[in-house]
MARPA-60092 format. One record per residue: residue number from 1; residue in three letters; z, x, y negated of N, C-alpha, C, O in turn. Coordinates in steps of 0.2 Angstrom, whole numbers, plus 5000, padded with zeros to 4 digits. Atoms other than C-alpha are relative to their C-alpha. Example, Ala and Ser with C-alpha at 12.3 -4.5 7.8 and 13.67 -1.06 7.14 Angstrom:
 resi resn  npz  npx  npy capz capx capy  cpz  cpx  cpy  opz  opx  opy
    1  Ala 5000 5004 5006 5039 5062 5022 5000 5004 4994 5003 5009 4995
    2  Ser 4999 4996 5006 5036 5068 5005 5003 4996 4995 5004 4999 4989
END
This chain:
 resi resn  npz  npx  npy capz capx capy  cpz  cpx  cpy  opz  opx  opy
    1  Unk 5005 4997 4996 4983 4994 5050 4997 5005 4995 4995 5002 4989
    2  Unk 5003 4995 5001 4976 5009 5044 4992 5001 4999 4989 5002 5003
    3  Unk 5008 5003 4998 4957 5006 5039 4997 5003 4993 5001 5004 4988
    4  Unk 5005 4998 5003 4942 5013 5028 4999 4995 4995 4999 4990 4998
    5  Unk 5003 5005 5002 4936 5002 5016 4995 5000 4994 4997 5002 4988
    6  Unk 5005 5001 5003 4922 5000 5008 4997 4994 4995 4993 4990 4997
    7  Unk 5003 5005 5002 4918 4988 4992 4992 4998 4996 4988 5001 4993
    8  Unk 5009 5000 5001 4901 4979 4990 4999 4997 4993 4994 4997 4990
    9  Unk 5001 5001 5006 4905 4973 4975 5001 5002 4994 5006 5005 4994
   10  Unk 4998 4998 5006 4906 4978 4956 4999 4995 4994 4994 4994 4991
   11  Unk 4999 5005 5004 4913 4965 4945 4995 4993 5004 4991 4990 5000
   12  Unk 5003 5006 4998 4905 4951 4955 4994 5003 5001 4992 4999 4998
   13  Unk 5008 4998 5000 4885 4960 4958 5001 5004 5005 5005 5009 5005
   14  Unk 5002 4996 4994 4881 4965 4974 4997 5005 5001 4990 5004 5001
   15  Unk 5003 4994 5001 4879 4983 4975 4995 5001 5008 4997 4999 5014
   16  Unk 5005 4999 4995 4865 4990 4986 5005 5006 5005 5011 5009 5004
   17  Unk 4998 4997 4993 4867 5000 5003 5003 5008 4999 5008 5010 5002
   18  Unk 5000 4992 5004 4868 5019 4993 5009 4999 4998 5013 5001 5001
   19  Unk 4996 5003 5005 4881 5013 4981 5005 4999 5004 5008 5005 5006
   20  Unk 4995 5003 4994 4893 5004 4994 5002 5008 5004 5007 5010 5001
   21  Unk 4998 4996 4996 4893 5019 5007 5003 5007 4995 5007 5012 4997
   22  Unk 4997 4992 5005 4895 5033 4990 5009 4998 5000 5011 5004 5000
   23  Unk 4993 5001 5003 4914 5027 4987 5004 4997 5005 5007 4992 5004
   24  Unk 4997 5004 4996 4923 5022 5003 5010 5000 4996 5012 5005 4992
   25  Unk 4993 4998 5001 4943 5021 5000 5004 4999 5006 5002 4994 5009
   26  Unk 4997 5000 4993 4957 5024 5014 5007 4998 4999 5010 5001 4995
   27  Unk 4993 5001 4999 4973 5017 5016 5003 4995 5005 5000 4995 5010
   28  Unk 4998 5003 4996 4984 5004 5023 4998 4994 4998 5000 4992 4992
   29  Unk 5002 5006 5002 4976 4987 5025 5004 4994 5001 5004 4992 5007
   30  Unk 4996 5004 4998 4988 4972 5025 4997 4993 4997 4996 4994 4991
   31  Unk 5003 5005 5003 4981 4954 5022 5008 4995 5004 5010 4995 5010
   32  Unk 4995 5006 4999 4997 4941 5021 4997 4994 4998 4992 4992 4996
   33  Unk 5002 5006 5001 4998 4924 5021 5004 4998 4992 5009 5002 4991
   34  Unk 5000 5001 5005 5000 4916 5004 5002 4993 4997 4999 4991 4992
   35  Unk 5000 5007 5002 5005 4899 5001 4998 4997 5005 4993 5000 5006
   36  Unk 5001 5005 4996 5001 4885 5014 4994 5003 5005 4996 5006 5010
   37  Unk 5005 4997 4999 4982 4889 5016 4996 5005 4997 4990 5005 4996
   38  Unk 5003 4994 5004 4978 4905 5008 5003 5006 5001 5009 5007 5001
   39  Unk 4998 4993 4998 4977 4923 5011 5000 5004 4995 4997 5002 4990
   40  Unk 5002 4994 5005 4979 4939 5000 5001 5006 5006 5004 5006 5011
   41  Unk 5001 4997 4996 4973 4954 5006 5000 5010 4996 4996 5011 4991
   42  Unk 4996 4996 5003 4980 4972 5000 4999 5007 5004 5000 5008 5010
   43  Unk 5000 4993 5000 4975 4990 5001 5003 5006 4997 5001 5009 4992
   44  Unk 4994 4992 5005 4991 5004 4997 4995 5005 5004 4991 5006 5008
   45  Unk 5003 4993 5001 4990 5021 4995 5003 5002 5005 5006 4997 5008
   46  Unk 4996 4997 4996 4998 5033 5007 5007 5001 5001 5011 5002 5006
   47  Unk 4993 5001 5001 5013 5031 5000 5005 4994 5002 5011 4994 5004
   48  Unk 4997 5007 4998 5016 5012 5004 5000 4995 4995 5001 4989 4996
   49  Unk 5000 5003 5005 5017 5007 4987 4998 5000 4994 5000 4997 4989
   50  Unk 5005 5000 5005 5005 5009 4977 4992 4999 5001 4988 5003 5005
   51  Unk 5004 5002 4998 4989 5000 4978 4993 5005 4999 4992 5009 4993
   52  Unk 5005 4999 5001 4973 5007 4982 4994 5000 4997 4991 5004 4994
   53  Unk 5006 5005 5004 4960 4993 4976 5005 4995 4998 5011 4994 4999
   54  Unk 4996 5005 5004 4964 4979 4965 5001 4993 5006 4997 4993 5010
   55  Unk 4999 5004 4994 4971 4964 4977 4995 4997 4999 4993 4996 4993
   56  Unk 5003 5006 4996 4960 4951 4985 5001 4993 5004 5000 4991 5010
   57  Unk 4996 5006 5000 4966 4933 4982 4992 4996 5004 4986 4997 5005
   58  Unk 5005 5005 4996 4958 4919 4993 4998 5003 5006 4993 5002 5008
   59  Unk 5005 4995 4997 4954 4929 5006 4997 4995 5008 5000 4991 5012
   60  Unk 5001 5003 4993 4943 4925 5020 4995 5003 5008 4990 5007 5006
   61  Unk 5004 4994 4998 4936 4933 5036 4993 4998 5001 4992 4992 5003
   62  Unk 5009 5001 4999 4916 4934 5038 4999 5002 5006 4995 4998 5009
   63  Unk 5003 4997 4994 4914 4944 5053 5004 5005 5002 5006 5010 4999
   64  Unk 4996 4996 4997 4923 4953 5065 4997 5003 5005 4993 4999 5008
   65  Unk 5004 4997 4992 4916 4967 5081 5002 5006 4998 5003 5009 4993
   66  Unk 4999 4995 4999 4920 4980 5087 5000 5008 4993 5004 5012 4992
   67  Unk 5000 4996 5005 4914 4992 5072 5005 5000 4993 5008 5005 4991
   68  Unk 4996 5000 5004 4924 4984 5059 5001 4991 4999 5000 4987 5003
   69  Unk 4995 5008 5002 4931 4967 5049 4995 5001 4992 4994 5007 4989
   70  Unk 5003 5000 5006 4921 4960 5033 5005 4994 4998 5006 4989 5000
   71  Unk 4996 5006 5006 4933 4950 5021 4996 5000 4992 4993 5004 4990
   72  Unk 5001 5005 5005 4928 4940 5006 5003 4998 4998 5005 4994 5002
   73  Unk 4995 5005 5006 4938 4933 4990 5001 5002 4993 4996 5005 4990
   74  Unk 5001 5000 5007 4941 4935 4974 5005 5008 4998 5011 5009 4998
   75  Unk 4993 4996 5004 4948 4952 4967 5003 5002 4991 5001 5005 4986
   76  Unk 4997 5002 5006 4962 4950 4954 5003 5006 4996 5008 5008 4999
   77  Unk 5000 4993 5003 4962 4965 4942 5008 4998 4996 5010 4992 4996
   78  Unk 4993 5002 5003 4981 4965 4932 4997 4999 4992 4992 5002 4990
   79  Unk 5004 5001 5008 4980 4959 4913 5002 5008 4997 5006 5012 4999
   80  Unk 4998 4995 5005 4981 4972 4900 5005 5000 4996 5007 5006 4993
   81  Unk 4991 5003 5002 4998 4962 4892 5003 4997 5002 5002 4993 5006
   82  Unk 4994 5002 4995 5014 4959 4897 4999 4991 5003 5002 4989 5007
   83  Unk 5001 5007 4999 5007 4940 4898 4992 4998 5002 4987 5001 4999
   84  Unk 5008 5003 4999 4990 4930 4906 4999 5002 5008 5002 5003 5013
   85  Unk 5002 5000 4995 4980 4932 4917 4993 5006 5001 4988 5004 4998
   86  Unk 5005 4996 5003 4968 4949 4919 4992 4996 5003 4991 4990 5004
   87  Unk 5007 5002 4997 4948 4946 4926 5001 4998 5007 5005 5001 5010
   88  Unk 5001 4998 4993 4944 4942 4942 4991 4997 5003 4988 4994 4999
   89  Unk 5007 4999 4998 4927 4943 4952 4999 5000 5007 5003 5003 5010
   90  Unk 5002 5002 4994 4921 4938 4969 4999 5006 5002 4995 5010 4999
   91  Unk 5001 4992 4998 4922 4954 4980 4999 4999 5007 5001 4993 5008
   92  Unk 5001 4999 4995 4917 4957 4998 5004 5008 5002 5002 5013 4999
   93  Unk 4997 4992 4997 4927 4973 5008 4995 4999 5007 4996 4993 5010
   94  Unk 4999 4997 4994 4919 4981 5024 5005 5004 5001 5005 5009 4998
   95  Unk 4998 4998 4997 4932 4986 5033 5001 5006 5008 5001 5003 5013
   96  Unk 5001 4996 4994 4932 5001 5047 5007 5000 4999 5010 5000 4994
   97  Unk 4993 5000 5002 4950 5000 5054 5001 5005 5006 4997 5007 5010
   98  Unk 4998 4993 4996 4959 5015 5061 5007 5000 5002 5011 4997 4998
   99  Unk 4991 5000 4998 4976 5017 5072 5005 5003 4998 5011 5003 5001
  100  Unk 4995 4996 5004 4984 5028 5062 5001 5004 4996 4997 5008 4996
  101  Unk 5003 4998 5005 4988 5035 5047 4997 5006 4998 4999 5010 5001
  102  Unk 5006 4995 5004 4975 5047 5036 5005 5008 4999 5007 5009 4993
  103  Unk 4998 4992 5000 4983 5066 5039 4999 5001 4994 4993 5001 4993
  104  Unk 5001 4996 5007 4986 5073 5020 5005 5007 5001 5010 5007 5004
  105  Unk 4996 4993 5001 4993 5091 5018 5005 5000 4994 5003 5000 4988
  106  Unk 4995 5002 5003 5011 5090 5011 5002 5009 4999 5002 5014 5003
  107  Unk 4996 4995 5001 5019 5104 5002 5007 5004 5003 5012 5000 5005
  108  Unk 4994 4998 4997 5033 5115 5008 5006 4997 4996 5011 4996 4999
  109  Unk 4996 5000 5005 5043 5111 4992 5002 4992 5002 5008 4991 5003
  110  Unk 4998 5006 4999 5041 5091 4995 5004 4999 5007 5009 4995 5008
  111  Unk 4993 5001 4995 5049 5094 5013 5004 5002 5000 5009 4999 5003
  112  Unk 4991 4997 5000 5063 5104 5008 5003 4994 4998 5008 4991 5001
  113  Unk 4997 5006 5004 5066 5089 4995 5001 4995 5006 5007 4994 5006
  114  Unk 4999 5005 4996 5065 5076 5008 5004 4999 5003 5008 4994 5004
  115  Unk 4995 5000 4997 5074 5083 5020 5006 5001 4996 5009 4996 4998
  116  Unk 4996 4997 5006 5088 5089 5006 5003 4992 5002 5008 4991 5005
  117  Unk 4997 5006 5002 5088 5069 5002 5000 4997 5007 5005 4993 5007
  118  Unk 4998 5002 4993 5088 5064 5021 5010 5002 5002 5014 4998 5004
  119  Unk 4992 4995 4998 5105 5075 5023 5004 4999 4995 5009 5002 4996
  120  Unk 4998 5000 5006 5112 5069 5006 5002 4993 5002 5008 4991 5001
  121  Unk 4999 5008 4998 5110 5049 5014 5004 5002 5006 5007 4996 5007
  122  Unk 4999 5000 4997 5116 5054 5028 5009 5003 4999 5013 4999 5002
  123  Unk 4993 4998 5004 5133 5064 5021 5004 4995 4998 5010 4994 5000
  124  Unk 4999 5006 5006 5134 5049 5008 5005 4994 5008 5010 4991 5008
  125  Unk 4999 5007 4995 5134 5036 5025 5007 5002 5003 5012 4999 5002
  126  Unk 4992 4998 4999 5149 5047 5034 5004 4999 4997 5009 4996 5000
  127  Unk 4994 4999 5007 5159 5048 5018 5004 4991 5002 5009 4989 5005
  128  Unk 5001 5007 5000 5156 5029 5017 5005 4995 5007 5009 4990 5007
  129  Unk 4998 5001 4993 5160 5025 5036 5007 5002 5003 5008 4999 5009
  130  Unk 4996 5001 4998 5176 5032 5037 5005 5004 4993 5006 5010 4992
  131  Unk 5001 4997 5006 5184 5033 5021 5010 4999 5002 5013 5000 4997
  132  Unk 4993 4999 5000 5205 5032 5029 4997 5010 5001 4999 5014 4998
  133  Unk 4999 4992 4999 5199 5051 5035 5000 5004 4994 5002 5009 4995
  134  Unk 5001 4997 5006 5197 5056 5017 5008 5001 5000 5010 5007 4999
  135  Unk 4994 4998 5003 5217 5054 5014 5001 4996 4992 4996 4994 4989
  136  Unk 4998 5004 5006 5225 5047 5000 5001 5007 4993 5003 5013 4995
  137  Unk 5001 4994 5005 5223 5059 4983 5005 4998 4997 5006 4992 4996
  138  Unk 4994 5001 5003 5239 5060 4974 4998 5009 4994 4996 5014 4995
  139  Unk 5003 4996 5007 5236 5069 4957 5006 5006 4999 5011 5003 4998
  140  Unk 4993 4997 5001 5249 5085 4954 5003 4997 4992 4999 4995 4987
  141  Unk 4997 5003 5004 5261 5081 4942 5000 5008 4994 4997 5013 4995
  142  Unk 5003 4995 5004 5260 5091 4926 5008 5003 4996 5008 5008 4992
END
């Protein structure tokens, strides 16, 4: 789902009402389930793969209506070395959730590329799919 969100925290310290509504971020909001009883909660970029905010381990919900979704839990920053564990800090998100996703203005150049790579998998898939029509290749003799 598609949602606004808003964090009230910085490193654990509950920022005021100013602070909070300055910095909203948008993307796609996905909270999974996590082991037995526990959630994480996950905000990508537009692309799908790339995180917007750092995740939000433990997650729990606080309050749900009409305007939005308040979650609460811990978020886990990545370490700085290929090994450990990086910080983590008690965060709360306001969530505004929206049904679909955030309109960005896309270059001409990346849709030629797209399509280009659309028609190149699509080509590749035919080849693939009936490969007696290709014919057997018989090398000329020299």
């Amino acid at each position: 789902m598609f949602a606004i969100v808003y964090r009230c925290r910085r490193e654990g310290v509950l920022l005021d009402r100013h602070a909070i509504q300055a910095s909203p971020v948008r993307g796609e909001l996905r909270v999974q389930q996590r082991g037995f009883n526990s959630r994480m909660a996950v905000l990508l970029k537009a692309d799908g793969e790339h995180y917007a905010l750092p995740v939000l381990d433990k997650v729990r919900l606080l309050a749900l209506n009409e305007t939005g979704v308040l979650l609460k839990g811990m978020e886990v920053h990545p370490p700085r070395g290929a090994k450990g564990n990086g910080p983590m800090y008690p965060q709360t998100w306001w969530c505004i959730l929206r049904g679909g996703p955030v309109r960005t203005q896309g270059s001409p150049a990346e849709a030629r590329a797209m399509e280009r790579e659309r028609q190149a998998r699509e080509f590749g898939a035919a080849l693939n799919r009936w490969p007696t029509r290709r014919g057997t290749f018989t090398p000329p003799s020299a």
